[in-house]
C-alpha positions, 0 to 999 in steps of 0.5 A: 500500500502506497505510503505518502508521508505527512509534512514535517509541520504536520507531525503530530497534528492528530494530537495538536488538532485534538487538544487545541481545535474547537475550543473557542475560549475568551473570544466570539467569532463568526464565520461566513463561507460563500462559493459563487457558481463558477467557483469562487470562495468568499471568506469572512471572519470576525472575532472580538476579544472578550477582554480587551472589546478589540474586534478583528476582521479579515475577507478572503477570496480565492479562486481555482482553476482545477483543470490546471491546478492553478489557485489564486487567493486575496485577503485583506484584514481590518489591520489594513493588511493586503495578501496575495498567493498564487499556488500552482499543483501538479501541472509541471509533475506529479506531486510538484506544487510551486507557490509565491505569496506575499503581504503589504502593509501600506500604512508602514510601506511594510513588506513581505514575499515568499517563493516555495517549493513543495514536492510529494511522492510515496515515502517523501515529502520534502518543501523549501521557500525562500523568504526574499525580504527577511535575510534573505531566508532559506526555509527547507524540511523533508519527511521520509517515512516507509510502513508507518515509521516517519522521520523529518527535520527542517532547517532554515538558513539566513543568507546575508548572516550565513548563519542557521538559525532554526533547525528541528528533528522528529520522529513518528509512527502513524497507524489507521488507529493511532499515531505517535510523534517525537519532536525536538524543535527550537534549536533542540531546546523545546521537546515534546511527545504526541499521542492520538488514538482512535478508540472507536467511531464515537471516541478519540483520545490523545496527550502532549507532553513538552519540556523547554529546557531554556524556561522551565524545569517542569514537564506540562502534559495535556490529556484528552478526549472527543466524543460524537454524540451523532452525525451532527455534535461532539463534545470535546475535554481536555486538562493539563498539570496544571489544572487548567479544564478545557470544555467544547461543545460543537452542533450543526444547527442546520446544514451549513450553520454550525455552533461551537461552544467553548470554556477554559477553567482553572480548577485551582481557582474556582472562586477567581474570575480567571476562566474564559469562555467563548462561542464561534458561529460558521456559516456555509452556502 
């Protein structure tokens, strides 16, 4: 059987995804997708702090071109940030996707660019960009992987220093059921373990644990769970050592307009007002 391995950013995602996703705590968001008839994709997003009261906002278009496997993208937030990026998949080789994005702040005349390169195949998958306005920065990573074990390391290199000053390594194993992952990042001072388990069809399970060697002595370690109560929720807990409680609750209300509910509570401080709590609100059309 064919094995493609994921991209070195994506090791471990199971469990991150698990552990961090559908929680919609100390902020209301609200998302709106629409897709005209000949394919163009609107995406509007807002999100206000419950805080700070700050509301963010950002709009998206992007449009494909399948048959040519060209995507063009637009965005432009209420920071009065404009990006743009262009990918183009498949169409000079199998497996072979080139991308070029870049972002404007026009208020500073602030700028960023990013050409990439990102190659797929059975047992590799490899990408390197170059950041032409920082440094210049060489990015580069590369998983190979063969029956489910998996190893990868990125890098990335500073041309005017003619210094590296990132570089990772991980190792894995990724089952139908369950996957487990290694990491060492940062210049090898931030370490972590993954696991994510599919019991059955209505219950996952997974754990992080991470160690930075630079700022604490102590291991922190999250557990936890989701369960699908049926086609349409699922409810989501999570905890870590240091007693802080993750609750999520998700429901499609109707076809294409979905509910998340979300609340983050220390349980060591149960009298303090230190939670959070939060709601996202996703429309589909």
């Amino acid at each position: 059987m064919a094995f493609v391995p994921p991209s070195f950013s994506d090791l471990g995602k199971s469990a991150s995804d698990l552990l961090s996703k559908d929680f919609p705590v100390g902020a209301a968001k609200l998302e709106v997708n629409t897709t005209t008839p000949n394919g163009i994709k609107f995406t509007v997003t807002g999100n206000k702090d419950n805080k700070s009261g700050v509301i963010g906002s950002d709009l998206k278009a992007k449009a494909a071109l399948q048959a040519r496997g060209i995507t063009f993208t637009e965005s432009w937030t209420t920071s009065n940030v404009l990006g743009a990026e262009l990918e183009l998949q498949d169409s000079l080789a199998k497996g072979l996707t080139l991308n070029l994005s870049g972002q404007l702040l026009p208020e500073k005349g602030t700028k960023h660019a990013k050409a990439g390169v990102e190659y797929k195949q059975e047992y590799v998958f490899t990408r390197s960009s170059l950041d032409l306005f920082k440094g210049p920065t060489i990015h580069a990573d590369a998983v190979v992987g063969n029956n489910g074990f998996v190893a990868g390391g990125e890098v990335a290199y500073d041309v005017s220093d003619a210094k590296i000053h990132k570089y990772s390594a991980a190792v894995g194993y990724i089952a139908p059921l369950y996957a487990v992952s290694l990491l060492a990042a940062n210049k090898f001072t931030l370490f972590s373990a993954s696991y994510h388990h599919r019991v059955n069809k209505e219950v996952e399970a997974g754990a992080k644990a991470s160690w930075n060697k630079l700022t604490d002595s102590t291991v922190a370690i999250e557990v936890g769970t989701k369960y699908t109560l049926d086609r349409d929720a699922f409810l989501k807990a999570k905890v870590d050592n240091t007693g802080r409680l993750g609750l999520g609750y998700t429901q499609v209300l109707r076809p294409g307009v979905k509910l998340a509910l979300g609340g983050l509570f220390d349980t060591t401080r149960l009298h303090n007002d230190v939670h959070k709590v939060g709601f996202s609100l996703t429309f589909e059309a």
